[in-house]
C-alpha positions in Angstrom: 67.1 83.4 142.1 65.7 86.4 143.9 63.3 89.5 143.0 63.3 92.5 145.6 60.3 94.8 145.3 60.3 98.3 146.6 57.1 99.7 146.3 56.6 102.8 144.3 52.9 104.2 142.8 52.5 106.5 140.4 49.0 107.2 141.8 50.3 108.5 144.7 51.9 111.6 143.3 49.4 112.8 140.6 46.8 114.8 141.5 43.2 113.9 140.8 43.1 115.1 137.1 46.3 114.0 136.3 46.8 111.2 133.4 49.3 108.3 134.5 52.7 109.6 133.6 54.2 105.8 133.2 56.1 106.7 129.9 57.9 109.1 131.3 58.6 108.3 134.3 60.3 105.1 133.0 62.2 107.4 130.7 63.7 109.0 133.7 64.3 105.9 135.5 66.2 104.5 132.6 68.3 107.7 132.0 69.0 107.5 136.0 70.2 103.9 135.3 67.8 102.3 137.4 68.2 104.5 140.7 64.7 105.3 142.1 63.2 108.5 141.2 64.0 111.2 142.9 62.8 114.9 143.5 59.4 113.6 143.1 57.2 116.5 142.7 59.5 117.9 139.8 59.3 114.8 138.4 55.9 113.8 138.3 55.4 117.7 137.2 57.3 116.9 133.8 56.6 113.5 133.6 52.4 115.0 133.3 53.4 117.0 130.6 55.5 114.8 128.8 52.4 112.3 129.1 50.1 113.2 126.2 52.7 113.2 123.2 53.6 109.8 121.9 56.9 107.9 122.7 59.1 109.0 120.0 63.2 109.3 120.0 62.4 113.1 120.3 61.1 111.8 123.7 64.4 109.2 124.6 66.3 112.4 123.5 64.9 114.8 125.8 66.0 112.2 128.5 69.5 112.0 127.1 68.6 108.1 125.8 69.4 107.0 122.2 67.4 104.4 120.6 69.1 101.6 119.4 66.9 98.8 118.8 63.2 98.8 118.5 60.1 95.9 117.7 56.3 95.4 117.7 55.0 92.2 119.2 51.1 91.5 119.4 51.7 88.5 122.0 49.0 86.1 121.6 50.7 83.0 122.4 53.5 81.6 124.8 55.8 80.8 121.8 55.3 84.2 120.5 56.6 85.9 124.0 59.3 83.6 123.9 60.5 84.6 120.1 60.4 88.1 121.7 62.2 87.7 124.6 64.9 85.6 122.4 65.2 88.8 120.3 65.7 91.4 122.8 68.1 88.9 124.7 70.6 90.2 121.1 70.1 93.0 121.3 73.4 95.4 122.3 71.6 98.0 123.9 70.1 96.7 128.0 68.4 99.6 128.8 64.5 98.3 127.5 61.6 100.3 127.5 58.4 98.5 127.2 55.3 99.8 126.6 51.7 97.7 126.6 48.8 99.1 124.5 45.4 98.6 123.3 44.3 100.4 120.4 40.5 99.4 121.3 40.6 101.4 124.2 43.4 103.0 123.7 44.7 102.1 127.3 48.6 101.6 128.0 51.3 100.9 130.4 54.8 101.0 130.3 57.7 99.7 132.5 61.2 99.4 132.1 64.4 96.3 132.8 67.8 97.3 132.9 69.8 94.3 132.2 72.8 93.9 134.4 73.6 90.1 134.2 73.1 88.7 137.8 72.2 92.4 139.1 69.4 93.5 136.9 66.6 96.0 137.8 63.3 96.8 136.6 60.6 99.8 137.5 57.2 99.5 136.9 55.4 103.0 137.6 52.5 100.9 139.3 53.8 98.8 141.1 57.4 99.0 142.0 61.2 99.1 141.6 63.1 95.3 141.6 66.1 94.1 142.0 66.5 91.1 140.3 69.1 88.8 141.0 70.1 85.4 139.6 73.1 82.9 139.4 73.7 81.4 135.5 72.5 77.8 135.7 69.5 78.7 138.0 67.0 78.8 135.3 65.8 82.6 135.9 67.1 85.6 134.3 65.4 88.9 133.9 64.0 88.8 130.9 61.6 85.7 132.8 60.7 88.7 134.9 59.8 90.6 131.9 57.9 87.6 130.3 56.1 87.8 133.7 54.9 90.9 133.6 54.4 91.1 129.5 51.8 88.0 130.8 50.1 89.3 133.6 49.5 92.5 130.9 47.8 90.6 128.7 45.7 88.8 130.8 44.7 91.2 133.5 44.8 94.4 131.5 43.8 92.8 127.8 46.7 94.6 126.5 46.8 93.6 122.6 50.6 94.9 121.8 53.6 96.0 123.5 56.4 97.6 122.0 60.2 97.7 122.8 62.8 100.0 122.7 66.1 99.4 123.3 68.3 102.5 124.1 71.9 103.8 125.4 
């Protein structure tokens, strides 16, 4: 089992008024099937104005994605994360789009996992693009990597709810 990071902030490219552009910027990323972003500045540029309105499949459209498969979880427990990630795993669509909220203080995040069997790859806007690689029988697949970070959202951001989309 191995996870490659490339580092990648969002931060870096928005200018000091700018909101975090993480929804769209995934949505890009996914219709790019899981290249890194390029042409940055045009990028960031839509991916600030796509921002503010709210993840809808107007929104996958506009990326030329289709939604497929989408769910609700409010994780509180280990078990509950694992029923989730048991779900997804059926579903027929491997492009995921996952996005963390809480309605208290109306924070978010979002990041995306493209499932490739031993050659997966996920982007989070904040922190990186992997590569995430993995032999059957190992004991690691990528959806562990998106338990991972599904974990370390609710406990270092006190995200209440995270939603996913699966799309083509």
């Amino acid at each position: 089992m191995g996870v490659t990071k490339i580092p990648f902030d969002q931060n870096r490219y928005l200018k000091k008024d700018d909101p975090g552009a993480c929804n769209a910027l995934v949505l890009e990323w996914l219709y790019n099937r899981g290249m890194p972003l390029q042409r940055l500045k045009w990028t960031m540029k839509r991916a600030v104005g796509v921002h503010d309105r709210s993840v809808s499949s107007e929104t996958f459209g506009e990326y030329g994605l289709v939604i497929t498969n989408a769910d609700i979880f409010a994780g509180q427990s280990l078990d509950q994360i694992e029923e989730c990630m048991n779900t997804i795993r059926s579903w027929r669509g491997k492009k995921l789009f996952v996005g963390f909220s809480n309605p208290a203080d109306k924070s978010g995040h979002a990041i995306g996992l493209i499932s490739r069997g031993s050659g997966s790859v996920g982007f989070d806007p904040n922190n990186g693009y992997y590569r995430i690689e993995y032999q059957a029988g190992d004991g690691f697949d990528e959806y562990d990597w998106l338990k991972k970070k599904i974990l370390g959202a609710r406990l270092k951001h006190f995200y209440t709810e995270f939603l996913i989309y699966g799309c083509v």
